[in-house]
N, C-alpha and C positions, 0 to 999 in steps of 0.2 A: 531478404530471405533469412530466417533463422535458422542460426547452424543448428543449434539444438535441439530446433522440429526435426531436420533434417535427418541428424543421430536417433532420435526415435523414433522415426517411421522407418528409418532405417532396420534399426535392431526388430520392430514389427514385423518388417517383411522378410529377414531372414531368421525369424524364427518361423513363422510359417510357413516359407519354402524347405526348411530344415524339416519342420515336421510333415512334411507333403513328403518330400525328399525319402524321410528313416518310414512313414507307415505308420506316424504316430498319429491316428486317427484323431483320437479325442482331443488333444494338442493342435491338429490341425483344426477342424472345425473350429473347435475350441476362442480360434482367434477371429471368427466371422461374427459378426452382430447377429441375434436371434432373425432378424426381418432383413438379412440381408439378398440383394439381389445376383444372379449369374446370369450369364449368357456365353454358352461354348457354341463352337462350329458344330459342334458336334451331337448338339439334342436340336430338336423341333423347334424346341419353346425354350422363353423365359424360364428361369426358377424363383419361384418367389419368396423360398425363404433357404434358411441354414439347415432347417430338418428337410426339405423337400427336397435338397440336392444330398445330405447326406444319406436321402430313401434310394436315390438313385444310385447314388453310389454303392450301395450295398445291394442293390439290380447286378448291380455290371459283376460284381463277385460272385455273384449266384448263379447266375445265368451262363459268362463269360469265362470265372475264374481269374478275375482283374485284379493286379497289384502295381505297385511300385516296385520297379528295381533302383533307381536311384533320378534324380533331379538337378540341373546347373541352372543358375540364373547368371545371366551373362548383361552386359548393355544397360545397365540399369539408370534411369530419370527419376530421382522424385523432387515433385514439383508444389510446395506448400501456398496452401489459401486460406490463413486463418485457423480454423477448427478441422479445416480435413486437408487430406493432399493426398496427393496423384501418384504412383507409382508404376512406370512402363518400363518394360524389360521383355529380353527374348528370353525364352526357358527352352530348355532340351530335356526330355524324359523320355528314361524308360522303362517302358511297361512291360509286364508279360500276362496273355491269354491262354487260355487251352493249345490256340491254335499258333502259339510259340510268344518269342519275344520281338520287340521291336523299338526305335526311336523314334521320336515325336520332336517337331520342331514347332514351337508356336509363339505367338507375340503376347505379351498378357497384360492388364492394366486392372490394378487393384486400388481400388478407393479407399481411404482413413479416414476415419472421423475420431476426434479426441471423445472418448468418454466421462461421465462425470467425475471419473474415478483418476483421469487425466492418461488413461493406459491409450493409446492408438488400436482399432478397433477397423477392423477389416466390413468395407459396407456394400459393395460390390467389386463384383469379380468377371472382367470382358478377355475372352482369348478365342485368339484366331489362329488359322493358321498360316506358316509361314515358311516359305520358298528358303531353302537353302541352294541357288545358285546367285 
């Protein structure tokens, strides 16, 4: 295992929890591959790309009034294979809707893949939810 992938996907994914975390949109997205894929508990379907979840996510503000109040990543695995690697961790968020605020407990595993650029690049994104007893 290279410690050095390790520190980069590392810095990867807490920049991107960081910017999920502050609400920095473009920052967030930002660090997903254009064709990357999601799957939450919490839609129907697949999303098949980084604009097609950030459509929806701009749904859920419209309709909802959805934001971030703040994000932990706690528990965290990352597990390197060469050119991508694995990262599982619980997150706790919280949100707020019209119809107030709330916390979210979920398990999440985000996919890297090195870029040609050699930056770590976010290629899918699996979260579920997760039993706090």
């Amino acid at each position: 295992m290279s410690t050095t992938t390790v520190q980069e996907v590392r810095a990867a994914a807490d920049a991107l929890v960081a910017a999920f975390a502050e609400g920095r949109l473009d920052d967030y997205f930002g660090a997903f591959a254009p064709d990357a894929t999601f799957v939450f508990h919490t839609t129907a379907r697949r999303l098949g790309s980084t604009a097609e979840y950030r459509a929806l996510w701009e749904e859920w503000v419209e309709r909802d009034g959805f934001r971030i109040l703040g994000c932990t990543s706690s528990a965290p695995l990352i597990q390197p294979f060469g050119d991508t690697a694995v990262l599982s961790h619980d997150v706790e968020t919280r949100i707020a809707t019209h119809v107030g605020e709330e916390t979210v407990h979920e398990r999440e595993t985000i996919v890297f893949a090195r870029a040609d650029d050699g930056r770590w690049t976010a290629v899918h994104e699996h979260l579920s939810a997760r039993t706090t007893a």
